[in-house]
C-alpha positions as CSV (number, residue, x, y, z in Angstrom):
1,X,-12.9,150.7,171.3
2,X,-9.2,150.9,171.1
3,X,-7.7,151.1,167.6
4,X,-3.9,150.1,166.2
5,X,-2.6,153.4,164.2
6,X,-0.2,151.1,162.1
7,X,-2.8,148.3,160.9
8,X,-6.0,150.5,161.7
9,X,-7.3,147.2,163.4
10,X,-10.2,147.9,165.8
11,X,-9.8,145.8,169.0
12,X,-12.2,145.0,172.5
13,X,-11.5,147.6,175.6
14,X,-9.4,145.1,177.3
15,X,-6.7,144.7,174.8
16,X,-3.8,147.6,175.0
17,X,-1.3,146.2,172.4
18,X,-1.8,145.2,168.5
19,X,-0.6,141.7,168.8
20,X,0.7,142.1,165.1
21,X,2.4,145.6,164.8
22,X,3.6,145.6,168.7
23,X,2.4,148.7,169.1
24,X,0.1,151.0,171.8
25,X,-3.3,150.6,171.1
26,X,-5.0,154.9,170.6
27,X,-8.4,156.0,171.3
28,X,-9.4,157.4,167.7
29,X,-7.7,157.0,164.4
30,X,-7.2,160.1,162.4
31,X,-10.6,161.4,160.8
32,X,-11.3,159.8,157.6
33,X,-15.2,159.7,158.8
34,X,-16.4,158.3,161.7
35,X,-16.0,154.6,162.9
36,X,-19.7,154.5,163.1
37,X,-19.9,155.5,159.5
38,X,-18.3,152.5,158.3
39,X,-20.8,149.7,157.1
40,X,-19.6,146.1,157.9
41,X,-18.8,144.1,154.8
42,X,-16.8,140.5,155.0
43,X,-15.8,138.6,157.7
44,X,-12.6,136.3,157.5
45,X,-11.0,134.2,160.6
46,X,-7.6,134.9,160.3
47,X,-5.7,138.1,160.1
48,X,-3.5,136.8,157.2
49,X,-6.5,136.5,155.0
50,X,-7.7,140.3,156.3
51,X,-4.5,141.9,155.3
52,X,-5.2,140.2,151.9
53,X,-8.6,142.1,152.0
54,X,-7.3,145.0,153.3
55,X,-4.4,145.2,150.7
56,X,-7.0,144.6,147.7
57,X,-9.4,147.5,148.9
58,X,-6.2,149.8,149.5
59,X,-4.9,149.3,146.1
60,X,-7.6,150.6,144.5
61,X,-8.5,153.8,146.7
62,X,-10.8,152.4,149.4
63,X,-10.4,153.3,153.3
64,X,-10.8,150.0,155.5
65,X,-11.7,149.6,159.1
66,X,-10.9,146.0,160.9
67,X,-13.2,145.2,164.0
68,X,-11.2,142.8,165.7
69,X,-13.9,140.6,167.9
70,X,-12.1,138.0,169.0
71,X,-12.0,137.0,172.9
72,X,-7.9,136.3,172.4
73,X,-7.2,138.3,169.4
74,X,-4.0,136.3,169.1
75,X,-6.1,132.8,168.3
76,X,-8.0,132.7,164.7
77,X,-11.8,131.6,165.6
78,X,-13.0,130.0,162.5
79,X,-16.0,129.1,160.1
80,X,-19.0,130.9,161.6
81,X,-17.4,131.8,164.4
82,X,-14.8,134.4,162.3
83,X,-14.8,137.5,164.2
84,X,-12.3,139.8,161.8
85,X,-14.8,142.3,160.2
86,X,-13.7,144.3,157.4
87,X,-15.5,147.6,157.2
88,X,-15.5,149.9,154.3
89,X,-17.8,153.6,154.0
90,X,-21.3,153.4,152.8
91,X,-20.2,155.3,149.4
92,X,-18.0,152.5,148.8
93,X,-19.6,149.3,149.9
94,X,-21.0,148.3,146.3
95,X,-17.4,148.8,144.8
96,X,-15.8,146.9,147.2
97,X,-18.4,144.1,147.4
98,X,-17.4,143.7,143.1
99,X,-13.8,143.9,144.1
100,X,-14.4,141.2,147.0
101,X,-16.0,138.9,144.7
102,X,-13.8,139.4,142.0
103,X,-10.8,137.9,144.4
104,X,-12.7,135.2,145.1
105,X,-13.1,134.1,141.8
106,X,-9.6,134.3,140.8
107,X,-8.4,132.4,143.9
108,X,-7.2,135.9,145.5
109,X,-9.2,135.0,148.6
110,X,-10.3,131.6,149.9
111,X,-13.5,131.0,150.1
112,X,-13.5,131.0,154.1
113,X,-13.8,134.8,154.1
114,X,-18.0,135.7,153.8
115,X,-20.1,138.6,152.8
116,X,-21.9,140.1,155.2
């Protein structure tokens, strides 16, 4: 699956272009650990609410991978059907579940995002 080297956004084979960053879609992203190696962690439905995510786990030292899964990544699919996976590395999945539910609490996140 493609990846965006700007947002780090993983996207389906048929899409060539991050719809965000405007920029080529690459092959691999540089080796932090594998893609496989991250474990799947939240889902939210809108990319807005993911760069929220992804700017909380940054901050405090944690490497995030975005599966992108929508059909039209452009369109936000919503409720159960939210397709934007956030993905963190095994060693740091407890820490980033505590940081997760800490922004929930203090209204950092809405409360559409969900733990996988």
């Amino acid at each position: 699956m493609p990846f965006c080297p700007e947002c780090t956004y993983e996207y389906k084979e048929s899409v060539k272009t991050c719809p965000e960053c405007k920029v080529d879609l690459i092959e691999k992203l540089p080796e932090v650990g594998t893609t496989e190696d991250y474990i799947e962690l939240y889902m939210v439905s809108n990319r807005m609410e993911a760069d929220v995510v992804i700017s909380l786990l940054t901050e405090h030292g944690i490497s995030v991978l975005v599966r992108d899964l929508r059909s039209f990544p452009v369109l936000p699919d919503f409720g159960r059907r939210a397709r934007l996976r956030i993905a963190v590395i095994p060693e740091k999945v407890e820490e980033a579940r505590k940081l997760l539910q800490e922004g929930r609490e203090d209204g950092a996140l809405t409360s559409q995002g969900r733990f996988l």
